[in-house]
MOPAC internal coordinates of N, CA, C and O (Angstrom, degrees):
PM7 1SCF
backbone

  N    0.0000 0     0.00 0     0.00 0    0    0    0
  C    1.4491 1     0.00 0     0.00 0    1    0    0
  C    1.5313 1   108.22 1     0.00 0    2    1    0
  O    1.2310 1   126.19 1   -58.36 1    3    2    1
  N    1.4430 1   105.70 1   121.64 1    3    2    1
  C    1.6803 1    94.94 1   168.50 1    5    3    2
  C    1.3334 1   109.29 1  -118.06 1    6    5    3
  O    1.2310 1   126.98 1   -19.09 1    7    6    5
  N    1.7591 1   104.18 1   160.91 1    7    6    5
  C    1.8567 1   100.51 1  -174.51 1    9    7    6
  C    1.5781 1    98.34 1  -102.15 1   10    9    7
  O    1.2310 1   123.47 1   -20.22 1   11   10    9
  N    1.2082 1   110.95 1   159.78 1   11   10    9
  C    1.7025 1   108.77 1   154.43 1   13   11   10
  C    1.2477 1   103.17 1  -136.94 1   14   13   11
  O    1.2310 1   124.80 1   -17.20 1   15   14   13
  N    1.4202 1   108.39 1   162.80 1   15   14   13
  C    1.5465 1   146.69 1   178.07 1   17   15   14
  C    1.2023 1   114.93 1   -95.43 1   18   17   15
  O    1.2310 1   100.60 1   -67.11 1   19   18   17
  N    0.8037 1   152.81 1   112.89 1   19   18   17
  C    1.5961 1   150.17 1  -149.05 1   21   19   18
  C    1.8484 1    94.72 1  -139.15 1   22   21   19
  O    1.2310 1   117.94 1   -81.16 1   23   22   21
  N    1.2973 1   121.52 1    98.84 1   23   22   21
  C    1.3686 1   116.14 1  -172.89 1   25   23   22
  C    1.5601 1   112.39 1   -94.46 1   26   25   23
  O    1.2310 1   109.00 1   -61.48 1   27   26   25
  N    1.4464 1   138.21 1   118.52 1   27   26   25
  C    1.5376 1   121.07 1  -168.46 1   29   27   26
  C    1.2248 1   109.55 1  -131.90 1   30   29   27
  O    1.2310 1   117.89 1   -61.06 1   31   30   29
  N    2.0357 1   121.62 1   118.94 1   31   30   29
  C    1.3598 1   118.83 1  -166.50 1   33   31   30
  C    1.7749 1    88.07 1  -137.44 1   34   33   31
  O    1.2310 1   135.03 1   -37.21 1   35   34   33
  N    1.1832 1    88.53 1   142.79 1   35   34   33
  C    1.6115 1   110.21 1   142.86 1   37   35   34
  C    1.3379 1   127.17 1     7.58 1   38   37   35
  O    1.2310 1    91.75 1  -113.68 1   39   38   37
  N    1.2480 1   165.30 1    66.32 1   39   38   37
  C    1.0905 1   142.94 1   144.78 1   41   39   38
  C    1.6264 1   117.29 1     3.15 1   42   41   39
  O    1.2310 1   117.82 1   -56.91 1   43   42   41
  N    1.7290 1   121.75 1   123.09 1   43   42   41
  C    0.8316 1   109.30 1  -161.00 1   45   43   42
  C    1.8592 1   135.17 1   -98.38 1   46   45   43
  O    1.2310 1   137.44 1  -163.25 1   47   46   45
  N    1.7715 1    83.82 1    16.75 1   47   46   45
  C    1.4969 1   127.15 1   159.61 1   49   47   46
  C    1.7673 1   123.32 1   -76.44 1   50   49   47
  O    1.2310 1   135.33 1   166.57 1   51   50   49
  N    1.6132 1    87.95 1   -13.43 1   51   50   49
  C    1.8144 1    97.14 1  -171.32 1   53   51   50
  C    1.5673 1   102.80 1   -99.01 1   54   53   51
  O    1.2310 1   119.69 1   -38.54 1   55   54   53
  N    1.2509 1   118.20 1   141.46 1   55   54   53
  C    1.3763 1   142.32 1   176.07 1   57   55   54
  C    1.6770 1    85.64 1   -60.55 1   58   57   55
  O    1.2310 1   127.04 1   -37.47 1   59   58   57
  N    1.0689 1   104.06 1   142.53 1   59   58   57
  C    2.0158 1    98.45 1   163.73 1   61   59   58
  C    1.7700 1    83.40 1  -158.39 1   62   61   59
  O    1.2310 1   136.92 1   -75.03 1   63   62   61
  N    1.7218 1    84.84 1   104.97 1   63   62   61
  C    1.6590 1   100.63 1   163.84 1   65   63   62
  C    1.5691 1   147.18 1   -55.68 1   66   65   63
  O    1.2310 1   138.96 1   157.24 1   67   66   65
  N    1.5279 1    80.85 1   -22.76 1   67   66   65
  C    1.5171 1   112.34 1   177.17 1   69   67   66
  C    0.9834 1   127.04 1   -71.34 1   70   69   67
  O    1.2310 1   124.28 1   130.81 1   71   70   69
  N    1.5088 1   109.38 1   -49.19 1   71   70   69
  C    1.1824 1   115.35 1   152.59 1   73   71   70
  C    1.7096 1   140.03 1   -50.83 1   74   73   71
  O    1.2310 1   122.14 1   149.40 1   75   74   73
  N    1.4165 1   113.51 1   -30.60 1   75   74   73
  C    1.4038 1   123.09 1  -168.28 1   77   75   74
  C    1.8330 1    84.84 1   -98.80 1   78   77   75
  O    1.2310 1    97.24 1   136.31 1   79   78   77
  N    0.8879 1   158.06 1   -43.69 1   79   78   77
  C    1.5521 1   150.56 1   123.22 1   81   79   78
  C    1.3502 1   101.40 1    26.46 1   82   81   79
  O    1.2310 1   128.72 1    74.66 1   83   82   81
  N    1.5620 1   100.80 1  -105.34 1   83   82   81
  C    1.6593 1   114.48 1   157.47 1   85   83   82
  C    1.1068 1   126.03 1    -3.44 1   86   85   83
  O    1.2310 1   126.85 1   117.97 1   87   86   85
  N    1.6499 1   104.44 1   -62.03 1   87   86   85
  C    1.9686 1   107.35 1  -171.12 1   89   87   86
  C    1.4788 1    99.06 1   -68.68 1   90   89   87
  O    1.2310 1   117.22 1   137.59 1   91   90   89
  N    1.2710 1   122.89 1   -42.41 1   91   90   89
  C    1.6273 1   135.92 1  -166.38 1   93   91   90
  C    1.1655 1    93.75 1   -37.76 1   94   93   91
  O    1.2310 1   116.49 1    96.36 1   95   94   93
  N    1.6736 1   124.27 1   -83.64 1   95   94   93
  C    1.5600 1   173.88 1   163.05 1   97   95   94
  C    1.9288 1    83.39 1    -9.30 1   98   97   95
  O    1.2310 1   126.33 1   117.81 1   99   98   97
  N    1.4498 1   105.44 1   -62.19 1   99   98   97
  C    1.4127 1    94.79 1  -149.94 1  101   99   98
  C    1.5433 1    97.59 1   -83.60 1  102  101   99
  O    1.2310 1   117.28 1   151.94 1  103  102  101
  N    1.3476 1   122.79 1   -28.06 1  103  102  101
  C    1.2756 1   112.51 1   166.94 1  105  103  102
  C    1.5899 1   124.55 1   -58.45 1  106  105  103
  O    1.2310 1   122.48 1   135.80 1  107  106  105
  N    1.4555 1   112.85 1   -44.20 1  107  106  105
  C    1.5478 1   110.90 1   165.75 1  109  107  106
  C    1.6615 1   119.40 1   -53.49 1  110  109  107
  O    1.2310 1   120.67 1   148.20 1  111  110  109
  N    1.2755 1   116.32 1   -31.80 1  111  110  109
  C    1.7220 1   116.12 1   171.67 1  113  111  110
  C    1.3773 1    95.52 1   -64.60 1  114  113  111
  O    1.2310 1   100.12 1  -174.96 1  115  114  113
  N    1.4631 1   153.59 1     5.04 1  115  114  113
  C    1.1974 1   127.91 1  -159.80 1  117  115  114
  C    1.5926 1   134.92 1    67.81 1  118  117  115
  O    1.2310 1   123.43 1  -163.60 1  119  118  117
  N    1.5693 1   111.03 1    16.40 1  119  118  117
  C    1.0933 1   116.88 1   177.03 1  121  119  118
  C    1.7288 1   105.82 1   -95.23 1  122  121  119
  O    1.2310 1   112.83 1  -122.76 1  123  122  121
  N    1.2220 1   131.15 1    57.24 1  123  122  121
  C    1.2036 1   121.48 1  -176.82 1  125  123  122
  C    1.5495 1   121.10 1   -64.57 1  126  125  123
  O    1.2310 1   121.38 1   175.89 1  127  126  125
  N    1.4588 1   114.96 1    -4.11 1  127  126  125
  C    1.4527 1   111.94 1  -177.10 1  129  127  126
  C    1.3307 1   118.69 1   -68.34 1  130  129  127
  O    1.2310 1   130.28 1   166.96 1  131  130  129
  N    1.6715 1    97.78 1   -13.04 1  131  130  129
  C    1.7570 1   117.12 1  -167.86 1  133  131  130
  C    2.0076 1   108.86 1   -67.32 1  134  133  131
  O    1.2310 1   118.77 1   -75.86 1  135  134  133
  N    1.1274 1   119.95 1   104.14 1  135  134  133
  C    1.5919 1   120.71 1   176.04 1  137  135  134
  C    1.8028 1   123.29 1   -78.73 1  138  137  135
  O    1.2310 1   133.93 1   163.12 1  139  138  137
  N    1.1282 1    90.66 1   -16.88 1  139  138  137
  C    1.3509 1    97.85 1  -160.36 1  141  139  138
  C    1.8447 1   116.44 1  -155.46 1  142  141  139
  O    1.2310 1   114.01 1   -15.00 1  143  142  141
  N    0.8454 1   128.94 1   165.00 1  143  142  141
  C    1.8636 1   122.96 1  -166.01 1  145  143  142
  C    1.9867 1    94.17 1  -170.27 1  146  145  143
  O    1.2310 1   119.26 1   -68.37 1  147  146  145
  N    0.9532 1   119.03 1   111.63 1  147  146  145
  C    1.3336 1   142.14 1  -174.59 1  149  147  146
  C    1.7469 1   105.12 1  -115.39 1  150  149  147
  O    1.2310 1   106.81 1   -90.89 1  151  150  149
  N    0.8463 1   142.16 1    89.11 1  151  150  149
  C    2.0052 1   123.28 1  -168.58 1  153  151  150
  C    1.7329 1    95.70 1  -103.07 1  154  153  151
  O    1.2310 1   123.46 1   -60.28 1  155  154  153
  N    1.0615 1   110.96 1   119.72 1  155  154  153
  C    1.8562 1   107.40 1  -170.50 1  157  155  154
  C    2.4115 1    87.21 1  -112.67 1  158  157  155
  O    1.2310 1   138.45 1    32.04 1  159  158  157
  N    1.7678 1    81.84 1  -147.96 1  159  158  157
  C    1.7940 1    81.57 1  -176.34 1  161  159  158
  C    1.6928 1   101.73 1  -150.49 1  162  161  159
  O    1.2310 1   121.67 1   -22.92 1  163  162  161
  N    1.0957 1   114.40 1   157.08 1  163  162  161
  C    1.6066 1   126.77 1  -165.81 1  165  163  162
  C    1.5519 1    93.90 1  -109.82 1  166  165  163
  O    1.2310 1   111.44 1   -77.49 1  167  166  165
  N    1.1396 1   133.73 1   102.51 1  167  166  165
  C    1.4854 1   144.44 1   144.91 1  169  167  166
  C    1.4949 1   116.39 1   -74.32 1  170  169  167
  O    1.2310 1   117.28 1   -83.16 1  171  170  169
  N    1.3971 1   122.78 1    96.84 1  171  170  169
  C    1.7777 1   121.16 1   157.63 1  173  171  170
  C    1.4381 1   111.92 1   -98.18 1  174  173  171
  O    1.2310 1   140.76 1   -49.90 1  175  174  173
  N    0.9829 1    77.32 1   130.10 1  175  174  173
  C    2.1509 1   100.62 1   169.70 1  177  175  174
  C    1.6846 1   106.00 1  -118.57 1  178  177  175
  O    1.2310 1   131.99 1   -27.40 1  179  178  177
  N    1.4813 1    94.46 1   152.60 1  179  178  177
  C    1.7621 1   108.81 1   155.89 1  181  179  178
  C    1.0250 1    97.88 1  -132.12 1  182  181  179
  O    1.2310 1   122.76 1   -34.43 1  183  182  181
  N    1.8733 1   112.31 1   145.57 1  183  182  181
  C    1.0983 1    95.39 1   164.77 1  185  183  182
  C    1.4055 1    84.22 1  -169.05 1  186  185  183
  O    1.2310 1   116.84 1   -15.02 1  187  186  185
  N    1.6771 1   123.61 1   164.98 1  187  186  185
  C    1.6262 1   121.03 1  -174.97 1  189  187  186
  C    1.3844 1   112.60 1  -111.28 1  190  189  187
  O    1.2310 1   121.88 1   -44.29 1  191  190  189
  N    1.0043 1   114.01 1   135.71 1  191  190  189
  C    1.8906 1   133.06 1   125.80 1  193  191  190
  C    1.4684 1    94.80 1  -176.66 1  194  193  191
  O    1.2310 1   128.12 1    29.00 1  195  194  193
  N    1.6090 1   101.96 1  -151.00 1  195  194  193
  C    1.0711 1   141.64 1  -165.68 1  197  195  194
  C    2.3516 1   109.80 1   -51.90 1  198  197  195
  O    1.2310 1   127.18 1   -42.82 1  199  198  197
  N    0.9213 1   103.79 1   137.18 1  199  198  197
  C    1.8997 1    94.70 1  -170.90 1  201  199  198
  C    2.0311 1    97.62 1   -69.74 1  202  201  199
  O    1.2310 1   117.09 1   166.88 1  203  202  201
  N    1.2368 1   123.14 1   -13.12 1  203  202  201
  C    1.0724 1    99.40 1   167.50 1  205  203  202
  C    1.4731 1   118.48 1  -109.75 1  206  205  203
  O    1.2310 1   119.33 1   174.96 1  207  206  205
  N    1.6448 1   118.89 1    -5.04 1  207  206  205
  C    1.4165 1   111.25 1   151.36 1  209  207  206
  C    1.9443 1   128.54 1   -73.14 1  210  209  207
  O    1.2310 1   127.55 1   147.54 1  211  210  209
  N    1.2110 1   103.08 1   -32.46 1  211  210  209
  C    1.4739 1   118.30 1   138.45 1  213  211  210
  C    1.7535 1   122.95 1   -29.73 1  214  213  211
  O    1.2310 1   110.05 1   108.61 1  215  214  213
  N    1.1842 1   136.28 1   -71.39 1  215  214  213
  C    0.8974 1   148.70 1   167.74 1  217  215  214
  C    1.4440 1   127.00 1   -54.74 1  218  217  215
  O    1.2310 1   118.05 1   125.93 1  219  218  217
  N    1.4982 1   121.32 1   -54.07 1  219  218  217
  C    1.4286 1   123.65 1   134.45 1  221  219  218
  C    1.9495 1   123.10 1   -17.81 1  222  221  219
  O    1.2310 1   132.80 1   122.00 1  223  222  221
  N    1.2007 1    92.87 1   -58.00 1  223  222  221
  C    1.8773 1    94.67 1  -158.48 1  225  223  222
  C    1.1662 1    84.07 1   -71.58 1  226  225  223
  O    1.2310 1   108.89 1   106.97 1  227  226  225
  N    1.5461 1   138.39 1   -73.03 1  227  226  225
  C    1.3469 1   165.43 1  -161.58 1  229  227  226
  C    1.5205 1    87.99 1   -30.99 1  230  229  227
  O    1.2310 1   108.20 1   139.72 1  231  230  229
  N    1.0716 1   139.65 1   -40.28 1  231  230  229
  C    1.6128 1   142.11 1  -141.04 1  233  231  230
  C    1.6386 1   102.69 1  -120.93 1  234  233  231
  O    1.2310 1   130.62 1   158.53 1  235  234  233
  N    1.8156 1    97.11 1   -21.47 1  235  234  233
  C    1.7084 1    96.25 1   169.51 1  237  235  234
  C    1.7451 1   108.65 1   -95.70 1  238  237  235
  O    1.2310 1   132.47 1   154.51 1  239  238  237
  N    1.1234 1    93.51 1   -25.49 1  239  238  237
  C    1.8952 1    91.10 1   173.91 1  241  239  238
  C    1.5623 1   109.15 1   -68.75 1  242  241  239
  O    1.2310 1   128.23 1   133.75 1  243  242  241
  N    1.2787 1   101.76 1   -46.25 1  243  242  241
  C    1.8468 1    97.23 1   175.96 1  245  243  242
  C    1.3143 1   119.11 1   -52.04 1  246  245  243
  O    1.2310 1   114.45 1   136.74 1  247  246  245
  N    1.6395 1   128.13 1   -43.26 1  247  246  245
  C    0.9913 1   155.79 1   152.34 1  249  247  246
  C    1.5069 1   123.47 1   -24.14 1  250  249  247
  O    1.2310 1   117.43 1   102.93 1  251  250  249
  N    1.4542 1   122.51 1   -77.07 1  251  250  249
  C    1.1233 1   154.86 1   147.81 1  253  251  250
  C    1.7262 1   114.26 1   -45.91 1  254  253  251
  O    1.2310 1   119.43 1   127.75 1  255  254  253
  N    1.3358 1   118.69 1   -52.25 1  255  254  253
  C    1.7104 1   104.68 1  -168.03 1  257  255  254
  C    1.1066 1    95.34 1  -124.10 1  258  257  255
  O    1.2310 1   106.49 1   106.41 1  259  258  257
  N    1.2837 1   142.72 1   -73.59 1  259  258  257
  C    1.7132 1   137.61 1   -89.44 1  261  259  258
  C    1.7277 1    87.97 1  -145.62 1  262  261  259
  O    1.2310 1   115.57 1  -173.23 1  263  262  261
  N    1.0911 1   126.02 1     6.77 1  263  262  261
  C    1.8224 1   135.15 1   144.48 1  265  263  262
  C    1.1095 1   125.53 1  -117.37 1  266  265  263
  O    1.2310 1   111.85 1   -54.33 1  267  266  265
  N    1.2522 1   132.97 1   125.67 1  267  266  265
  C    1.4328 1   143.11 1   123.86 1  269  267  266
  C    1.1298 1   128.50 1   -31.07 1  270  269  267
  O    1.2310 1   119.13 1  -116.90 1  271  270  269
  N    1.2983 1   119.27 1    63.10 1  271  270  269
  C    2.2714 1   119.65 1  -174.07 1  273  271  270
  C    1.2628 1    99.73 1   -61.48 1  274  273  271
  O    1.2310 1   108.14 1  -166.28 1  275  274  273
  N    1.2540 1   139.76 1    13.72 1  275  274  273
  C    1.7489 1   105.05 1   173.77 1  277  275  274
  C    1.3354 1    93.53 1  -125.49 1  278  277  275
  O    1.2310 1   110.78 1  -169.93 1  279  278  277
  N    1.2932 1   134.95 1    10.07 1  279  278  277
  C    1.3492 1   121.84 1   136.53 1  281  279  278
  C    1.6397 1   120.00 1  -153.72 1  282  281  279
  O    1.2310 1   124.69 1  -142.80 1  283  282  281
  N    1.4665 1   108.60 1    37.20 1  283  282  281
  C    1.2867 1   102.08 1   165.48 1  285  283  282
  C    2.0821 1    94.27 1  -137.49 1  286  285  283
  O    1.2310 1   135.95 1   -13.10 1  287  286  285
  N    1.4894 1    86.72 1   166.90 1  287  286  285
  C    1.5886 1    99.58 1  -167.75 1  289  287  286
  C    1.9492 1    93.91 1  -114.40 1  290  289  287
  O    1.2310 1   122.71 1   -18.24 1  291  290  289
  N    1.4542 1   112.41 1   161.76 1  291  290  289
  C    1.4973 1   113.01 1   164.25 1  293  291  290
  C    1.4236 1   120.95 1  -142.10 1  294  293  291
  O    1.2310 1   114.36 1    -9.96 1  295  294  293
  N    1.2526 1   128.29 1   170.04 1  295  294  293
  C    1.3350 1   101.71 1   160.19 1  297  295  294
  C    1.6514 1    79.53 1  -164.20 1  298  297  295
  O    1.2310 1   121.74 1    -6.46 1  299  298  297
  N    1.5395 1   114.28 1   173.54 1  299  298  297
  C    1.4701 1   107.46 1  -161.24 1  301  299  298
  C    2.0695 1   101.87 1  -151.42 1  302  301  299
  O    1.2310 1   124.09 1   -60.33 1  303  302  301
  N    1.0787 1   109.75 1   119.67 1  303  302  301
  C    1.6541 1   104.17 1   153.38 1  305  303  302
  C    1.4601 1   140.51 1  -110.74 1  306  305  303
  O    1.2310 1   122.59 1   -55.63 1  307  306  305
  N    1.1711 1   112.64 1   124.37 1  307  306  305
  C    1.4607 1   138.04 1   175.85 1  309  307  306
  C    1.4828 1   114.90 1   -53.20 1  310  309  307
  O    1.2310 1   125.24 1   -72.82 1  311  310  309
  N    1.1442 1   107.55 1   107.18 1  311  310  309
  C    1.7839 1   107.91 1   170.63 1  313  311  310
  C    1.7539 1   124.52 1  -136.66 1  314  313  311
  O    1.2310 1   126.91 1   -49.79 1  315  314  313
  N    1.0423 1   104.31 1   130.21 1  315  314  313
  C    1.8336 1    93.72 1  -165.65 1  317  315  314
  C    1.5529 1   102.02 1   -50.96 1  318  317  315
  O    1.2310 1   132.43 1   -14.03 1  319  318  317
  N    1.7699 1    93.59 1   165.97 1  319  318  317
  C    1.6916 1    97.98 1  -178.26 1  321  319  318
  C    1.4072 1   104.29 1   -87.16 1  322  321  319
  O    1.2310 1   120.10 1   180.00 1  323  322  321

């Protein structure tokens, strides 16, 4: 069984409101050291075979479902279960 990490942020051309929310929020707590607020998403999978048939599918599901390419970015790591 292997797991992956599927990491998914923003394009860094895209407004992400959520993020500037965040900075707002964290600057009013008194965190003024904070410059910047990016909020992306944590995708885990298991799933079996081989680490480069793994890597293949992993890259067609991102592809196919679980990204937005015209304004989100991914990148993903493989670690046994």
């Amino acid at each position: 069984m292997t797991k992956v990490n599927v990491y998914v942020t923003l394009r860094e051309s895209v407004v992400d409101p959520q993020g500037s929310a965040a900075e707002t929020a964290l600057h009013n707590l008194g965190y003024e050291e904070v410059k910047s607020v990016r909020i992306g998403k944590l995708i885990e999978l298991e799933l079996e075979g081989t680490s480069a048939e793994v890597e293949a599918r992993v890259d067609g599901m991102c592809k196919e479902l679980l990204v937005n390419r015209v304004i989100e970015d991914y990148r993903f790591e493989i670690e046994e279960a």
